[in-house]
C-alpha positions as CSV (number, residue, x, y, z in Angstrom):
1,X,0.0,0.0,0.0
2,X,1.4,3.2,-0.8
3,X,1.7,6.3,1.4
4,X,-1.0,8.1,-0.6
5,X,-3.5,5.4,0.6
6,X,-2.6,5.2,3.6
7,X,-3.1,9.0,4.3
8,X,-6.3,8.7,2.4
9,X,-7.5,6.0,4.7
10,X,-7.1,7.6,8.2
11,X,-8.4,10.7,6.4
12,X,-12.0,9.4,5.3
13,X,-11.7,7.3,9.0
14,X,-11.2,10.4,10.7
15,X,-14.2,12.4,9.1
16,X,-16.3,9.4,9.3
17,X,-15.7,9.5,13.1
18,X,-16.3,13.1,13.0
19,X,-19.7,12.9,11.5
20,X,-20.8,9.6,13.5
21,X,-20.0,12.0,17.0
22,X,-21.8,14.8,14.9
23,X,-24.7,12.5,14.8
24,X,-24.9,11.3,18.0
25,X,-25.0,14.6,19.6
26,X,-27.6,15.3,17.2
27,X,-30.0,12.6,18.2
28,X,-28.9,13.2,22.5
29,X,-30.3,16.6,21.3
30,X,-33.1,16.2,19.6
31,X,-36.5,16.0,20.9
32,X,-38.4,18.4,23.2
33,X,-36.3,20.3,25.5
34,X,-39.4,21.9,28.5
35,X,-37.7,25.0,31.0
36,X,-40.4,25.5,33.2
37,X,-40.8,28.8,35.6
38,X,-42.5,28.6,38.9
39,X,-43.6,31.5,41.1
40,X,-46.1,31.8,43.9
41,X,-48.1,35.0,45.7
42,X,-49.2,36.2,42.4
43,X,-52.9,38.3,43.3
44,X,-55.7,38.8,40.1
45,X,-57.5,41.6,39.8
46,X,-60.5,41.6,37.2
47,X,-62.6,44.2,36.4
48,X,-61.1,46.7,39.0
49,X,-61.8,44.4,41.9
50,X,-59.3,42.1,43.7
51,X,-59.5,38.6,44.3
52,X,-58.1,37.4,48.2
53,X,-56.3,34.3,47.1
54,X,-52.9,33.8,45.9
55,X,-52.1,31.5,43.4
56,X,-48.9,30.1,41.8
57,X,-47.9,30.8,38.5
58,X,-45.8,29.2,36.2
59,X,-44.6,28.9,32.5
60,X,-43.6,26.0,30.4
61,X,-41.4,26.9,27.2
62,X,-40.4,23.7,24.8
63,X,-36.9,24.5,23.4
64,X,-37.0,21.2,21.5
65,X,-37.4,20.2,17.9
66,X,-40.5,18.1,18.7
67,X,-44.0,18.6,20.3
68,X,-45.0,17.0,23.8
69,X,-48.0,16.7,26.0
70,X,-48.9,18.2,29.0
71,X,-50.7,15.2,30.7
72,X,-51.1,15.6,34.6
73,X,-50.1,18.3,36.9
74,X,-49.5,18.5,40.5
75,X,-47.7,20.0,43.5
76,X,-46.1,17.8,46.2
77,X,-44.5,19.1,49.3
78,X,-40.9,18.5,51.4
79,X,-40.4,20.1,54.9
80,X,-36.8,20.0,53.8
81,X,-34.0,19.2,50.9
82,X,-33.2,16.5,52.4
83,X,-36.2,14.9,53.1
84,X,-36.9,15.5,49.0
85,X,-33.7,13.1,48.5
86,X,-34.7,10.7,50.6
87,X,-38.3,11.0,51.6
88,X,-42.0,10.2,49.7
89,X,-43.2,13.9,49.7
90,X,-45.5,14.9,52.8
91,X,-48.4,16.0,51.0
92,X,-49.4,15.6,47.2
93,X,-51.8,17.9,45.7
94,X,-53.4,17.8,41.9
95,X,-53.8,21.1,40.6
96,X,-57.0,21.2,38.9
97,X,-56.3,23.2,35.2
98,X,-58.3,25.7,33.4
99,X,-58.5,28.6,36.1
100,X,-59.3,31.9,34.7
101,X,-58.5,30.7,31.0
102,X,-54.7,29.4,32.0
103,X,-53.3,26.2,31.9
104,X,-55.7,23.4,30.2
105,X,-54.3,20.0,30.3
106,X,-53.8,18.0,28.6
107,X,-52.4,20.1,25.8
108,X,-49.8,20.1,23.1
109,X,-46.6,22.2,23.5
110,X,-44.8,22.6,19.9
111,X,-41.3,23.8,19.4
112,X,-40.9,27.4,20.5
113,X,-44.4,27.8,22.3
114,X,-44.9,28.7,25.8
115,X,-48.1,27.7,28.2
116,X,-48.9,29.4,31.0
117,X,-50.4,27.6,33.8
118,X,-52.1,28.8,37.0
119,X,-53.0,27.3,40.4
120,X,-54.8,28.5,43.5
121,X,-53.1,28.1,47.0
122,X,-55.1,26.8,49.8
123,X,-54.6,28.4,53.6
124,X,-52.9,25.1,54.6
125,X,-50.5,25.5,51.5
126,X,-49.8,29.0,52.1
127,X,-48.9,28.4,55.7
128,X,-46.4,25.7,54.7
129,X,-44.9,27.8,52.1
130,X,-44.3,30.8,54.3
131,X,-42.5,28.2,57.2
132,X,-39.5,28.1,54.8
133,X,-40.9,24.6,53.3
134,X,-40.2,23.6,49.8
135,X,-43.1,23.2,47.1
136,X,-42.6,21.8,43.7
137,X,-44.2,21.6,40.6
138,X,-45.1,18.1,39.3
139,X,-45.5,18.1,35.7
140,X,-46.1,14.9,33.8
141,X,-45.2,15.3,29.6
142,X,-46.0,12.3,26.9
143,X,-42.1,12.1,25.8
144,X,-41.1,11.3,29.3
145,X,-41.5,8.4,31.6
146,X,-41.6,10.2,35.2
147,X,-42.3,13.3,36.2
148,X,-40.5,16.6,35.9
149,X,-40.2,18.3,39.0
150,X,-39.7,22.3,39.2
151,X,-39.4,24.2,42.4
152,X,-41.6,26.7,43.4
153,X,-39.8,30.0,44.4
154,X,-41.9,33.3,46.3
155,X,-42.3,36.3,44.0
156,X,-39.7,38.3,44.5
157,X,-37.2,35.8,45.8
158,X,-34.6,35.6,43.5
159,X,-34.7,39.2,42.2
């Protein structure tokens, strides 16, 4: 085999490797990507006049190149981090969809859309959220076996 060969072989191995990693990080990317924003304390006023409760509100944006399904969501409840890591949560709570027009479920998210979502906080969730414990957001998509969990931060928190 001659040198020209040679060169020419570990050249076309070389940019087939390149294109087969190409690939693969392709297909590890590929598919809906969700970022999902959580905030609690929000207040809605309609029509001039106030309404008393507080409610959580939160976005979901798909970054992906593929649709998913919103299926269930929820809220579950840790007195602490740890207990998170190692515990069941303390309370589970399924956030009913639809209030005032926001958040529907199921429903499709496509590439590049954001839904908005919007839940209602009891007096027993409210006091557990303002003793320091942690609240998360429990959102169940089509593409993905378990839940996503988001945490649930106070308005004005991290600002």
């Amino acid at each position: 085999m001659n040198k020209f060969s040679l060169v020419a072989a570990w050249w076309g191995a070389l940019i087939a490797t390149i294109v087969l990693l190409f690939d693969f990080y392709k297909w590890v990317r590929s598919g809906p990507r969700i970022i999902c924003e959580s905030i609690y304390g929000w207040k809605i006023m309609m029509e001039g006049t106030q309404d008393d409760n507080e409610y959580i509100y939160f976005t979901v944006t798909n970054t992906g190149d593929r649709p998913t399904t919103i299926t269930h969501q929820a809220a579950l409840y840790w007195p602490t981090k740890i207990n998170k890591v190692f515990c069941k949560s303390k309370n589970q709570f399924f956030i009913k969809g639809g209030l005032h027009g926001f958040g529907n479920v199921p429903t499709i998210i496509r590439p590049g859309e954001i839904w908005i979502g919007l839940a209602r906080i009891g007096e027993d969730l409210k006091g557990l959220m303002n003793n320091g414990c942690y609240l998360y957001l429990s959102l169940r998509f089509s593409h993905h076996r378990h839940p996503l969990l988001f945490e649930v931060v106070k308005e004005g928190k991290n600002y």
